[in-house]
N, C-alpha and C positions, 0 to 999 in steps of 0.2 A: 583526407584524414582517414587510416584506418582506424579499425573497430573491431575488438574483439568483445563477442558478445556467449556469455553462458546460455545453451539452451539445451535442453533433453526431450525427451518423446513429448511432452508434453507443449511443446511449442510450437512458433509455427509452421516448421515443417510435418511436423507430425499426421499421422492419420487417424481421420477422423470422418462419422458416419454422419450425411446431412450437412445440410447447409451451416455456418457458423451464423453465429449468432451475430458478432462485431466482426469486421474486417477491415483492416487499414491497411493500403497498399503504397509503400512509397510517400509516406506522405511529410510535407515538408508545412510549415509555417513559422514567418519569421516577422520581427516589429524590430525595424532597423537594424541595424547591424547584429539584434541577436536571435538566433537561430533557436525559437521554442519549441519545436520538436523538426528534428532532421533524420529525414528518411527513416520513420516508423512503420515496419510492414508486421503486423501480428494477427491473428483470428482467435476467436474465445466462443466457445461450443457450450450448447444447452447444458446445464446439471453443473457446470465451475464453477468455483468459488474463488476467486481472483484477486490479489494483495496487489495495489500499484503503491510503491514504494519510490522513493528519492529525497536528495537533502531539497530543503527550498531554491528553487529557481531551477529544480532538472527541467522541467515543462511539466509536471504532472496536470496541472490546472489544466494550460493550453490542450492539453492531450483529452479535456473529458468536454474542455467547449467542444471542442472539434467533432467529437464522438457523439454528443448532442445539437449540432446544427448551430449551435449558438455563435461559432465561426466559421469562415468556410479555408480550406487549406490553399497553399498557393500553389501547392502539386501535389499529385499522389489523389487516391479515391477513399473515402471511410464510407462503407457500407453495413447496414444493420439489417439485416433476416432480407437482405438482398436487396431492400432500395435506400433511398437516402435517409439520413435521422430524422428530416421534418416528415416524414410520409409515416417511419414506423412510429415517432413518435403521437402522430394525428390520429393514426389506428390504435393507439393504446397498450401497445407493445413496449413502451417504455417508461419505468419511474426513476425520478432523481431526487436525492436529498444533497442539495448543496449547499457552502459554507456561503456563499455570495447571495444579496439579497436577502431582504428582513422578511418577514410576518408580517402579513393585515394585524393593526392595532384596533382597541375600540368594539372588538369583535368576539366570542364566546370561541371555547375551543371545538366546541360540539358542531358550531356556523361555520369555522373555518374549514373542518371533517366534511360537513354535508357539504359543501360549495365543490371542494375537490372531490367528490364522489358525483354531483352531479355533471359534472364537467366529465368524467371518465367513461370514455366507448366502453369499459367492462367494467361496470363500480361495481365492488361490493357494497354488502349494506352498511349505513354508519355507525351502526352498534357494533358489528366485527370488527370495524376500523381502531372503534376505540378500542375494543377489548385488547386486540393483536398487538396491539403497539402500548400498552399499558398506560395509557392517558383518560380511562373510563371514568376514575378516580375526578379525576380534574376537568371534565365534558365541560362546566357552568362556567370554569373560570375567564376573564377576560386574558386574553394573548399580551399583551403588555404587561401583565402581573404573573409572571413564569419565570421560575429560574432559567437558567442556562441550559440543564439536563433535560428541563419540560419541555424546554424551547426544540431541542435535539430531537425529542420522542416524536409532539406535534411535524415537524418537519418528517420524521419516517414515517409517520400516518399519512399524512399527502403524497408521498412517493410509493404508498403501497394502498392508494386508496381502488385499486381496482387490480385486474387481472395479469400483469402486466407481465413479459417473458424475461425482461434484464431491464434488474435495478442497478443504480446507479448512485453509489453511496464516497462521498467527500466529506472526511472528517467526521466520520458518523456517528461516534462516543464521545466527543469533548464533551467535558462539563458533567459527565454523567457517573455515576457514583458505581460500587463496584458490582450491588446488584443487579441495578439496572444493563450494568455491558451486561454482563450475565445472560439476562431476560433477551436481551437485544439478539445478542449472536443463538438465542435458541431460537428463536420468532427465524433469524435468517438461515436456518439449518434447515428450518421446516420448508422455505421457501425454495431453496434446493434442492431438497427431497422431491418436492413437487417437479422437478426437471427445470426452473426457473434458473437463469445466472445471474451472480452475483458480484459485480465488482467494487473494491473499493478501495479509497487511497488512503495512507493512516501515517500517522509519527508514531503510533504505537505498534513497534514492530514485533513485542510479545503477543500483539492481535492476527497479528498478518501470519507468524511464525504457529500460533495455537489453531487458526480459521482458516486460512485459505491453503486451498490444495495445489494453486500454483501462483507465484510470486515471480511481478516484472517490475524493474527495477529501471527508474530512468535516472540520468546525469547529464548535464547540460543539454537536453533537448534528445537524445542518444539513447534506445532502447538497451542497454548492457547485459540485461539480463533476464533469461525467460525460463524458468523453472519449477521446480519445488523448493520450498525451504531446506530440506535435507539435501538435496544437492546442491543449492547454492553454499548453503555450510560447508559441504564436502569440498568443494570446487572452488574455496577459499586459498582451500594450501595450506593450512596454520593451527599453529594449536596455540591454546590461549595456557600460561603459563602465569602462576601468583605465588609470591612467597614475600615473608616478611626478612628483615636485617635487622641487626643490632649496631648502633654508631651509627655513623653517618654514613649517608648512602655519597658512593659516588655516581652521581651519572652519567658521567663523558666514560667513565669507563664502561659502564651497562651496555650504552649505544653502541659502542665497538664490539660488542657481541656477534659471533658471527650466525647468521641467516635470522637475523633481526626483524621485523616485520613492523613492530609496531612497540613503543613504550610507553611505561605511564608508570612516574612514581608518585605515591605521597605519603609521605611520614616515612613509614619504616616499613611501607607497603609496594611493593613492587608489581606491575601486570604487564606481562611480557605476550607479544604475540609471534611466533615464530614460525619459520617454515621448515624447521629441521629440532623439535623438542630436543633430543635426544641430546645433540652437539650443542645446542645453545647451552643447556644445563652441566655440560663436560666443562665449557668454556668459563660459566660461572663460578664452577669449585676449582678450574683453574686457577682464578684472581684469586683465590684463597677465602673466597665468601661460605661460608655458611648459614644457606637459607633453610627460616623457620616455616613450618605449616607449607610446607611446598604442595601446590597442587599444578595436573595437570590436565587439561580436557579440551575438547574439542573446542569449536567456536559458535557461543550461540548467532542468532542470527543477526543482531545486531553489529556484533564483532565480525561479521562476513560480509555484511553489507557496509559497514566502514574500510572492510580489508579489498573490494572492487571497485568501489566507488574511490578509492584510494589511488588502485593501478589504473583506475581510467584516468583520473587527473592527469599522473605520470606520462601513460601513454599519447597522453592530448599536448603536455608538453615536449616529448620525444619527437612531435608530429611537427614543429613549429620552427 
């Protein structure tokens, strides 16, 4: 099967000073017949800030056991600050906040904090812990009496409860309201600054697209894309095109549009994605349509990453 994959300086060929922080060379893991990540080779270097994006079932999960030791690959090497994930994470070099796996019940949130600070080769104190991760508030409360979003914070207080060079964040805003992301992605800017990496996998791809400085994107197991968000944008092809109609829309004729990419009517609303504006919009006032409130503009990232993960599908059928 080939593979075309978007990548810019920022990937893994790229140069870079110092050892990488993650390194996955080749690496393959499969549970029967399906292929959860195939031949992933990438490196992620101290001070990134790093979006792992894909629809459910690319392999993103598979991709962060594997990265944390929690699996082992059936080929290929994952190395973290040069030895294996149980080694960097036994020295403390590593936190996670994952969506698998509950909370001690029964338990105070301030007992749960000290426990993972005593446990950590480099704890901070658990008065920072709470403070940083804005659960100070709630230190007394029992773990089983927390929302969702507390549940969220508690869980990043245990992945940041010590020194640690790359964190490891899975779903890390669910539940959490809008101040709180707020608070959250400042706490992890700071952690950056500090030269720390940061990676993390999100459905919230206006997170990925606002926070991280470089976005990789997987699809059926298939690394596709290793970039920036602006260039994956760019490197989309397409401009995202919206106008409203009067009457009825027809849409077998819309489709026939030429260098059509992508469509979506509803009502009297039309969002076109194309790889040629210009002529798709000539073609439109050719059927003798005229569109109201026409707008035209690039593709946010969301629209880009449906527009690749789009042509992989394709390609993976071409292949077959």
């Amino acid at each position: 099967m080939t593979a075309t994959v978007v990548t810019t300086a920022n990937g893994p060929g790229a140069a870079h000073e110092g050892e990488p922080v993650v390194a996955f060379s080749g690496v393959n893991k499969s549970y029967g017949a399906v292929h959860a990540v195939a031949d992933v080779s990438l490196a992620l270097y101290p001070g990134q800030t790093v979006a792992l994006l894909g629809p459910n079932g690319a392999g993103k999960s598979s991709a962060l056991d594997l990265l944390l030791g929690l699996r082992n690959p059936d080929s290929g090497t994952v190395r973290l600050f040069g030895t294996t994930p149980t080694q960097a994470i036994a020295a403390g070099r590593v936190g996670a906040m994952l969506q698998s796996g509950g909370l001690m019940e029964e338990v105070t949130v301030r007992e749960l904090v000290r426990l993972a600070c005593d446990l950590h080769p480099r704890a901070y104190p658990v008065e920072q812990v709470l403070a940083d991760s804005g659960i100070a508030d709630i230190h007394d409360r029992k773990v089983n009496k927390l929302s969702g979003g507390q549940e969220q914070r508690v869980r990043f207080a245990l992945a940041t409860a010590g020194a640690n060079d790359l964190i490891v964040l899975d779903e890390p805003t669910v539940g959490m309201d809008v101040s709180a992301r707020q608070a959250f992605w400042a706490t992890m800017r700071g952690q950056v600054q500090q030269g720390r990496t940061v990676l993390f996998a999100t459905h919230y791809l206006e997170e990925a697209d606002a926070i991280a400085d470089r976005v990789l994107v997987m699809h059926h197991g298939r690394l596709i894309a290793d970039a920036t968000a602006a260039e994956i944008k760019a490197r989309a092809g397409a401009r995202r095109i919206t106008f409203d109609l009067e009457g009825p829309v027809d849409e077998a004729a819309l489709r026939a549009l030429p260098h059509l990419a992508g469509l979506d009517v509803t009502g009297p609303t039309v969002r076109i994605r194309s790889e040629d504006a210009d002529a798709t919009m000539h073609a439109v006032y050719g059927l003798g349509l005229y569109p109201r409130n026409l707008e035209v503009s690039g593709l946010g990232l969301e629209q880009a990453f449906l527009a690749i993960t789009d042509a992989a599908t394709a390609e993976e059928a071409g292949d077959r």
